[in-house]
Legacy VTK file of the C-alpha trace (Angstrom):
# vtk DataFile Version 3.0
C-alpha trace
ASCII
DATASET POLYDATA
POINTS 323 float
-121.783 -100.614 -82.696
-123.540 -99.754 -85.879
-124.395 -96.300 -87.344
-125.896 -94.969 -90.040
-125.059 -91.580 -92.211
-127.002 -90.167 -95.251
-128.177 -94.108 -95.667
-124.195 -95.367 -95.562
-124.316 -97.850 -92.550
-121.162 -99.491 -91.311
-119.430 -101.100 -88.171
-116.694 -99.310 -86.734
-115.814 -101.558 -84.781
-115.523 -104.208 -87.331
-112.300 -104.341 -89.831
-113.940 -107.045 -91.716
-112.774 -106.945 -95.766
-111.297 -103.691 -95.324
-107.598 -102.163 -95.712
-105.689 -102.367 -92.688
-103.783 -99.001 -93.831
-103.207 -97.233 -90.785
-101.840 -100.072 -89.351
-99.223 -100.793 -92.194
-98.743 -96.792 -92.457
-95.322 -97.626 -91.265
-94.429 -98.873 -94.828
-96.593 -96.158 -96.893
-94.848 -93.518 -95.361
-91.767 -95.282 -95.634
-91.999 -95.149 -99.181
-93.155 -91.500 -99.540
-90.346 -90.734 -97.763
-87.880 -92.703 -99.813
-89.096 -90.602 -102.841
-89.425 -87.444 -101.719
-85.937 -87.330 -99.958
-84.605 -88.992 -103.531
-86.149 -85.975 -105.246
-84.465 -83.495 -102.994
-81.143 -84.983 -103.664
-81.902 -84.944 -106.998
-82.923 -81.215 -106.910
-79.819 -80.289 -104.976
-77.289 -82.062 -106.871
-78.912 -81.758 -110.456
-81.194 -78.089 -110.154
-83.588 -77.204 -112.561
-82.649 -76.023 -116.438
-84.187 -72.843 -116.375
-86.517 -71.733 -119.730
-86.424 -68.934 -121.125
-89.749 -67.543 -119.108
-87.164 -67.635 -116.590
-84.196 -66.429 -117.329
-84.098 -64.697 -120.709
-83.671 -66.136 -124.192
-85.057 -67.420 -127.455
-87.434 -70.228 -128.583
-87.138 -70.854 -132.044
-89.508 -73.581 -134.217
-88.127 -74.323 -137.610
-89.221 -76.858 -140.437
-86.411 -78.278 -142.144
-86.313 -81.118 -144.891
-84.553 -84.512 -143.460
-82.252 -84.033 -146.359
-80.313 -81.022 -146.508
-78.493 -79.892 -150.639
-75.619 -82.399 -149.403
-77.577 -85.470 -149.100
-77.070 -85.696 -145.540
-80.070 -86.752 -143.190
-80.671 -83.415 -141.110
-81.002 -84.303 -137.138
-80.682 -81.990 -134.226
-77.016 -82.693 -133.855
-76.207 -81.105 -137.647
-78.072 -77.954 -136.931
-77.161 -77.674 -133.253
-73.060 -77.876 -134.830
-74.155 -75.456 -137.820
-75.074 -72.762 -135.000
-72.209 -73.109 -133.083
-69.374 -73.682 -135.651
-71.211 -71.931 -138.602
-72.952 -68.682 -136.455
-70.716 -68.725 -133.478
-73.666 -69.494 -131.285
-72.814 -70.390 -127.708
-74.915 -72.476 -125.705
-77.720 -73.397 -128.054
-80.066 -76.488 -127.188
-82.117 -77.818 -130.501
-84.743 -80.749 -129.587
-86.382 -82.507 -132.573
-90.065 -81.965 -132.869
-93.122 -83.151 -134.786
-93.472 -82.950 -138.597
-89.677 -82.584 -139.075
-89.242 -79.600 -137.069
-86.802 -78.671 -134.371
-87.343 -76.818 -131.262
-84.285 -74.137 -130.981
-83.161 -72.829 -127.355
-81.056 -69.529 -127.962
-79.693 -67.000 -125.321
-81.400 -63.904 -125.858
-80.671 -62.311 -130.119
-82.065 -59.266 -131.654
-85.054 -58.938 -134.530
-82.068 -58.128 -136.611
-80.076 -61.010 -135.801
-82.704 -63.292 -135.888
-83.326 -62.364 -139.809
-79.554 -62.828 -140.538
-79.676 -66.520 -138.621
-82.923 -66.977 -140.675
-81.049 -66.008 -144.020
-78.064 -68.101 -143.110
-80.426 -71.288 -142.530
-82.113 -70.360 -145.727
-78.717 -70.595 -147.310
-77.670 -73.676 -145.382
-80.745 -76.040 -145.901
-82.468 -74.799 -148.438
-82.312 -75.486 -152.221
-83.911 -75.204 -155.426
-85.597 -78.732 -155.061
-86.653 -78.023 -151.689
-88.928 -75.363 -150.078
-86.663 -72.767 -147.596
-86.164 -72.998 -144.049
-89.938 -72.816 -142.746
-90.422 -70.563 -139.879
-93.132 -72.365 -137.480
-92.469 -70.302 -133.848
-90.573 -67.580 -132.941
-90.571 -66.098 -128.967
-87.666 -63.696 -127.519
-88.061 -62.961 -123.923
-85.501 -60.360 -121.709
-83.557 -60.926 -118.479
-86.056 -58.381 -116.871
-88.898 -59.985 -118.173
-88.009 -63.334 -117.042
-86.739 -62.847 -114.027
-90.176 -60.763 -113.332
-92.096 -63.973 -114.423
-89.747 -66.362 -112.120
-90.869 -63.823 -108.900
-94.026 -63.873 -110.096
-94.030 -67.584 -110.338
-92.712 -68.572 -106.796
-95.364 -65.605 -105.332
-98.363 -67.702 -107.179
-96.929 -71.148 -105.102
-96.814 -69.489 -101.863
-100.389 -67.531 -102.100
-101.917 -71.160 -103.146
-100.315 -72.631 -100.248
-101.468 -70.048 -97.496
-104.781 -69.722 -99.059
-105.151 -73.644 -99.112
-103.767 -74.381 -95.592
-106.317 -71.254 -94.232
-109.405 -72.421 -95.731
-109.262 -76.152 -94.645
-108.044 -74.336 -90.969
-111.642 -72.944 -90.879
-113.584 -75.731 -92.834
-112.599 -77.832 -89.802
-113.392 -75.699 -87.097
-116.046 -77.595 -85.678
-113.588 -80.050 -85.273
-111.248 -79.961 -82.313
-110.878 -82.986 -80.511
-108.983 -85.566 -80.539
-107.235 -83.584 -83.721
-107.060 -79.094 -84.069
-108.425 -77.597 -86.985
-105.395 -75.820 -87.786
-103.465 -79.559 -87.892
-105.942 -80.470 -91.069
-104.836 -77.763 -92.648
-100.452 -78.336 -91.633
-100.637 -81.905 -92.636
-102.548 -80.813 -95.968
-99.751 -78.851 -96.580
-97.153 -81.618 -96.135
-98.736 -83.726 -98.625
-98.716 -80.869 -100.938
-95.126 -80.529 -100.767
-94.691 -84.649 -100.895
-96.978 -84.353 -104.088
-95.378 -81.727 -106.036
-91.596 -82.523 -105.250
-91.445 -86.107 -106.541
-92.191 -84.712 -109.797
-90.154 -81.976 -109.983
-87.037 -84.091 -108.759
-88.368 -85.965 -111.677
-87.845 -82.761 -114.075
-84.563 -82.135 -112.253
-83.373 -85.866 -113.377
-84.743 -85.081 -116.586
-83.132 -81.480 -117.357
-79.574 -83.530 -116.366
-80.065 -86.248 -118.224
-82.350 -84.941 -121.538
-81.858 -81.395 -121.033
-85.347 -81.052 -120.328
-85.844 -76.710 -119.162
-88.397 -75.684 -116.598
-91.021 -72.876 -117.515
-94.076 -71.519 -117.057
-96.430 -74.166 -118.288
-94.174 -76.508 -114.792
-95.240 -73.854 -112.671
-98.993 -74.474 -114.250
-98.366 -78.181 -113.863
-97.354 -77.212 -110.217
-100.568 -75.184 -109.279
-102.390 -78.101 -111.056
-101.344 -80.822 -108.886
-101.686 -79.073 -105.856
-105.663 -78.385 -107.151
-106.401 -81.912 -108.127
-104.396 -83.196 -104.885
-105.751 -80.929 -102.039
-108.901 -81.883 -103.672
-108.766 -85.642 -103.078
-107.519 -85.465 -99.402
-110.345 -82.729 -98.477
-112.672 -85.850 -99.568
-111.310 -88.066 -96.953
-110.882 -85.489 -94.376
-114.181 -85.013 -94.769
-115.338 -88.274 -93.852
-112.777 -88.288 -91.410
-115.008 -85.245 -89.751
-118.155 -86.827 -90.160
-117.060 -89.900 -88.993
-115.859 -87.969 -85.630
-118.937 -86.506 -85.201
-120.949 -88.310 -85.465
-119.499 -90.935 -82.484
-119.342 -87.663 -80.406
-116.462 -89.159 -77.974
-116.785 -92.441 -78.095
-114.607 -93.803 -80.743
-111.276 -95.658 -81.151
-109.403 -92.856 -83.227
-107.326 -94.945 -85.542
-110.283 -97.719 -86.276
-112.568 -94.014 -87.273
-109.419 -92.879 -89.872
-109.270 -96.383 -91.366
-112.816 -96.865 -91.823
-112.669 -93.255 -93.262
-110.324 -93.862 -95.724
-111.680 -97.305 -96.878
-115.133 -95.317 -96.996
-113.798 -92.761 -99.845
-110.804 -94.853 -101.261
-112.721 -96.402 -104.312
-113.668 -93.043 -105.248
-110.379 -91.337 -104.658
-108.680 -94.296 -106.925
-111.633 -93.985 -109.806
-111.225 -90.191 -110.133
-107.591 -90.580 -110.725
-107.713 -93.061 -113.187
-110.187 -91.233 -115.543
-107.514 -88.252 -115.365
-104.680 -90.941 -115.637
-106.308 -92.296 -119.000
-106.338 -88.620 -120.551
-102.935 -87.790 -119.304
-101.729 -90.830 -120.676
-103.230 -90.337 -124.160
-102.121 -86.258 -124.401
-98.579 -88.086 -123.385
-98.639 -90.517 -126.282
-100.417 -88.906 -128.802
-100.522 -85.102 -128.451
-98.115 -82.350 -129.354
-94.732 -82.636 -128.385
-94.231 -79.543 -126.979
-96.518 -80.438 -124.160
-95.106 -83.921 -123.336
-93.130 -83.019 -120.324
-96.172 -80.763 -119.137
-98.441 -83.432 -119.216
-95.644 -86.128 -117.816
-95.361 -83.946 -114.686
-99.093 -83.716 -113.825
-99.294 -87.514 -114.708
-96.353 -88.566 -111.837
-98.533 -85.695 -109.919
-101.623 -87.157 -110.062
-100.550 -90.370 -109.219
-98.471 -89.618 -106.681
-101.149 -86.824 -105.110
-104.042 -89.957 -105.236
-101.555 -92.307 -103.201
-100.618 -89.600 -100.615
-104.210 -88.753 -99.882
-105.199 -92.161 -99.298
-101.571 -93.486 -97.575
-99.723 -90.496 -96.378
-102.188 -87.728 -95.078
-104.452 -90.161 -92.614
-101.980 -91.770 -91.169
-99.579 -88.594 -90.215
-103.392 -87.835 -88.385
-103.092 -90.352 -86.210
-99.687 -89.318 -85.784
-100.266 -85.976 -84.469
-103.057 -86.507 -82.743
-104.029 -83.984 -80.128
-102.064 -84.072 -76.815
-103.250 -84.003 -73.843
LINES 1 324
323 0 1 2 3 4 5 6 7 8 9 10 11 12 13 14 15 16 17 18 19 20 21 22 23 24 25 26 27 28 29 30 31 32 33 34 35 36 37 38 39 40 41 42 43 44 45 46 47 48 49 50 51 52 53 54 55 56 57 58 59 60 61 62 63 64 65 66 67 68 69 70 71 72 73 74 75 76 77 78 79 80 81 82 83 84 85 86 87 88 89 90 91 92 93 94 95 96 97 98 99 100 101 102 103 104 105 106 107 108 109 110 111 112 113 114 115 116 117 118 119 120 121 122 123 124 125 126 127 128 129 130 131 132 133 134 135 136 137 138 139 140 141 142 143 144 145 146 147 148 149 150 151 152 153 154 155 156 157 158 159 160 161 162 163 164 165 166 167 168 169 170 171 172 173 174 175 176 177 178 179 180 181 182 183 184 185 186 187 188 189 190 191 192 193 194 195 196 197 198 199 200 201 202 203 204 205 206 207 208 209 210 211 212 213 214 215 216 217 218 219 220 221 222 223 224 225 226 227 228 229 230 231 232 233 234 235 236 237 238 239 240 241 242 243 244 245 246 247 248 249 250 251 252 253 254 255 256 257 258 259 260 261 262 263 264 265 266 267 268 269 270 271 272 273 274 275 276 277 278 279 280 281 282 283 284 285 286 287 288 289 290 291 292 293 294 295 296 297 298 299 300 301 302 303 304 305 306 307 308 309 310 311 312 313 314 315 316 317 318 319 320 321 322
């Protein structure tokens, strides 16, 4: 049977040159599943290296020259050891940054001891050939204030979540049979959390292994992916609901959510890719500092495109309504 739809005609009861991806959803959920429950492990056994948004501390920028009065080719390692064995500074992370500067993680010092540190680098690297210790960034944040930010932080997540599973509840109203309203809106939610834990096991992995720290710009990233994601499988719900309604009752439900999803899957993959190409270019070639904010909408976005098109139709037909 053939119908027609703001001049998009197709056969649903043909399958001819399309995707047979509800009927191979065994393996696409397969996969997400592999993933997600690897980033869970990875969460629970790893955790997160809190920033200091979240807990408290000091982020420090300073310019040094590669070679300190001693000859010696300054790295991250030589000033990390000159604040620890030097200052007496427990627990200090130093990354290396752009135009031979270094990123300095500090727990939390005072304005007066962060002019006596600033002295004592002055002292340390600097010399008559060589301009002083160049001060590029300095933030302090307090245990109250971060731990205000981290509530503040998980409240955001959980508003976005109830807000997004409510207003795709009533955007499908119209829509009961074979599949509830309120089911759009559960499953919707269940992709969100697929979408935003694979990258954040990803930051767990990468706080154990590079000492990468969690802040406020991975809660951004977060709220981000959820945007861009819930986005993309609205589109083929969508269609889904069209689809449904406009075959009244008379439709073979898991030929209508294939069709659907083969209907809006170029577009789905196309939109990502244009966000792919800037994400990948901010990764390569933009500031440092941001590389691991832009890495976790990247995995996001990718991940968040594949779910919409090979996780969230299929776990429709999963739960479809019972009779």
């Amino acid at each position: 049977m053939l119908f027609e739809y703001n001049s998009f005609s197709f056969d649903f009861h043909s399958s001819e040159k399309r995707m047979n991806i509800i009927g191979h959803r065994k393996i696409f959920l397969s996969i997400s599943g592999i993933l997600v429950l690897a980033s869970i492990v990875a969460i629970a056994i790893f955790g997160f290296r809190p920033g200091i948004d979240f807990v408290g501390g000091t982020m420090w920028q300073i310019r040094l020259t590669r070679i300190n009065a001693d000859g010696k080719q300054i790295n991250a390692e030589i000033v990390k050891n000159f604040f620890g064995t030097d200052l007496g500074v427990k627990n200090v992370t130093v990354f290396p940054a752009e135009n031979n500067s270094f990123l300095i993680r500090l727990p939390h010092i005072s304005e007066e001891q962060h002019q006596q540190y600033l002295q004592a680098l002055n002292n340390k690297f600097g010399s008559r050939e060589s301009a002083s210790v160049e001060e590029l960034k300095y933030e302090t944040i307090g245990p109250a204030i971060g731990k205000e930010l981290r509530t503040k932080a998980f409240w955001a997540i959980g508003l976005v979540l109830l807000g997004i599973s409510l207003y795709i509840a009533f955007a499908f109203r119209k829509v009961s049979y074979p599949i509830k309203s309120w089911k759009y809106g559960v499953i919707t939610l269940v992709t969100l959390f697929h979408d935003i834990t694979i990258p954040a096991g990803l930051l767990a992995i990468l706080g154990w292994k590079e000492g990468i720290e969690i802040d406020t710009n991975f809660i951004v990233a977060l709220l981000t992916i959820m945007g861009f994601s819930v986005h993309d499988t609205i589109v083929v719900f969508d269609r889904i609901r069209e689809n449904l309604l406009l075959q009244k009752s008379r439709f073979e439900l898991e030929n209508v959510i294939n069709n659907s999803v083969n209907q809006t899957m170029a577009r789905s993959i196309n939109t990502s890719l244009t966000l792919v190409f800037v994400l990948l270019a901010l990764f390569f070639f933009g500031p440092i500092t941001l590389k691991y904010f832009v890495l976790t909408i990247l995995v996001g976005t990718i991940v968040g495109t594949y779910s919409s098109i090979f996780v969230a139709s299929p776990l429709l037909l999963i739960w479809k309504s019972s009779k």
